[in-house]
C-alpha atoms as a printed R data frame, in Angstrom:
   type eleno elety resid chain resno       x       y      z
1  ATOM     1    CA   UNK     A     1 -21.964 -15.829 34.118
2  ATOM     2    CA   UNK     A     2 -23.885 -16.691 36.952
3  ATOM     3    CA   UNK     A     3 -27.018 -16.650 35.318
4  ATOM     4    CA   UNK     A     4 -25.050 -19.456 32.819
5  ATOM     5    CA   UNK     A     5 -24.156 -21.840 35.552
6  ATOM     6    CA   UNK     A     6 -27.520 -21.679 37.299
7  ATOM     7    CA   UNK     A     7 -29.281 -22.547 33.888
8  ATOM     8    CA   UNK     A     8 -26.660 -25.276 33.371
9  ATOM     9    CA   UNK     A     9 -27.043 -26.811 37.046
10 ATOM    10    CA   UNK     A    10 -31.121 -26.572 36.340
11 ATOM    11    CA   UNK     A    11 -30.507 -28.344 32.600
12 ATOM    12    CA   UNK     A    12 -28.659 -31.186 34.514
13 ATOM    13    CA   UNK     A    13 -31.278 -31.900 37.380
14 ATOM    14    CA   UNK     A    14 -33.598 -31.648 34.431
15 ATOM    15    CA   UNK     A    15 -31.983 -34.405 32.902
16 ATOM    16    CA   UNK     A    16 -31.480 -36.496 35.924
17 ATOM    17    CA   UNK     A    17 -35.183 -36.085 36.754
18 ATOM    18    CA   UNK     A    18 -36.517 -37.373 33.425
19 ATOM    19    CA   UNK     A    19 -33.929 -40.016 33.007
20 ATOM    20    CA   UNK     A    20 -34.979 -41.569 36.928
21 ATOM    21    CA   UNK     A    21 -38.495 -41.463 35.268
22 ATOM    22    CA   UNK     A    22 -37.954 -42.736 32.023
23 ATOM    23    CA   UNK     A    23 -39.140 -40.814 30.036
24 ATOM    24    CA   UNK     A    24 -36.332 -40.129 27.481
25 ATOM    25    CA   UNK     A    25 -35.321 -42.326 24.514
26 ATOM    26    CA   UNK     A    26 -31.484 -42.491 24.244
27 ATOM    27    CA   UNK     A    27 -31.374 -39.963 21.377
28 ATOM    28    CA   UNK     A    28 -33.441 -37.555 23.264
29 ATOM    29    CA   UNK     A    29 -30.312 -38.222 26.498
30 ATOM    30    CA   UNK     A    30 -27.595 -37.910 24.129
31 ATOM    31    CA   UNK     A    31 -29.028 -34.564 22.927
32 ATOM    32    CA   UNK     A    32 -29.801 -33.321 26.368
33 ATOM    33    CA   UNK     A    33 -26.230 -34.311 27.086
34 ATOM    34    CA   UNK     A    34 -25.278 -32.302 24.056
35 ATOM    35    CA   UNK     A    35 -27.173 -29.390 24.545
36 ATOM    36    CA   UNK     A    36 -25.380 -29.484 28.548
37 ATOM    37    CA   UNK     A    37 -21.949 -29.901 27.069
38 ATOM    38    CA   UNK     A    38 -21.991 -27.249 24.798
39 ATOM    39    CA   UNK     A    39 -23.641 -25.187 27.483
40 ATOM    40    CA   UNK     A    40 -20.328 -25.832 29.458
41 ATOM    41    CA   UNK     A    41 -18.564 -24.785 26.801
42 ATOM    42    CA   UNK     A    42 -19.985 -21.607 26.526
43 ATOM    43    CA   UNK     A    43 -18.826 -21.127 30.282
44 ATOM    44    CA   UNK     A    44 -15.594 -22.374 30.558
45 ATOM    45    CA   UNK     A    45 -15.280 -19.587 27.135
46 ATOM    46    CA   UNK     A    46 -16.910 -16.580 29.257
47 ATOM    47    CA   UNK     A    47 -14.697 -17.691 32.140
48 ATOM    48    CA   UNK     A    48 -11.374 -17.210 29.638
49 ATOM    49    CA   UNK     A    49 -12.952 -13.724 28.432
50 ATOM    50    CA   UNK     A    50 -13.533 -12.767 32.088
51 ATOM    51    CA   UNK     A    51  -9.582 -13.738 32.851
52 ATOM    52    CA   UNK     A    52  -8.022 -12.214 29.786
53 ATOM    53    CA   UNK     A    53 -10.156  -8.913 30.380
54 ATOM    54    CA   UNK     A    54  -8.991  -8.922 34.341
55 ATOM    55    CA   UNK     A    55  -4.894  -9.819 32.887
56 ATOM    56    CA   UNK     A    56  -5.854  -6.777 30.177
57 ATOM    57    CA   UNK     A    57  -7.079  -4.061 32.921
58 ATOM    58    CA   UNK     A    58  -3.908  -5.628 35.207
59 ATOM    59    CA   UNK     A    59  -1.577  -4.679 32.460
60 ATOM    60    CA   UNK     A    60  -2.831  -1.346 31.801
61 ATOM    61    CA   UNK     A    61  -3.220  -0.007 35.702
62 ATOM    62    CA   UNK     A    62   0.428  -0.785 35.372
């Protein structure tokens, strides 16, 4: 998951940088927005695996 977030925070700065310079037409933003949303997405999903896995193993050392 780590490696997720770190790809995410480099996609962002990405973005940032090449929006400061100009050199993105709004489409190309809105799908570098899209591509970073759904990247979130992706994490926030992993991060509900990871939490229903650690309620599972709870449950069963029980």
């Amino acid at each position: 998951m780590a490696k997720e977030k770190k790809s995410l925070q480099k996609n962002i700065e990405s973005l940032e940088k090449k929006k400061r310079k100009g050199k993105l037409t709004d489409i190309e933003i809105e799908k570098e927005n899209i591509k970073i949303s759904k990247q979130q997405i992706k994490i926030k999903e992993l991060e509900a695996d990871v939490e229903d896995a650690q309620k599972k193993l709870g449950k069963v050392r029980n």
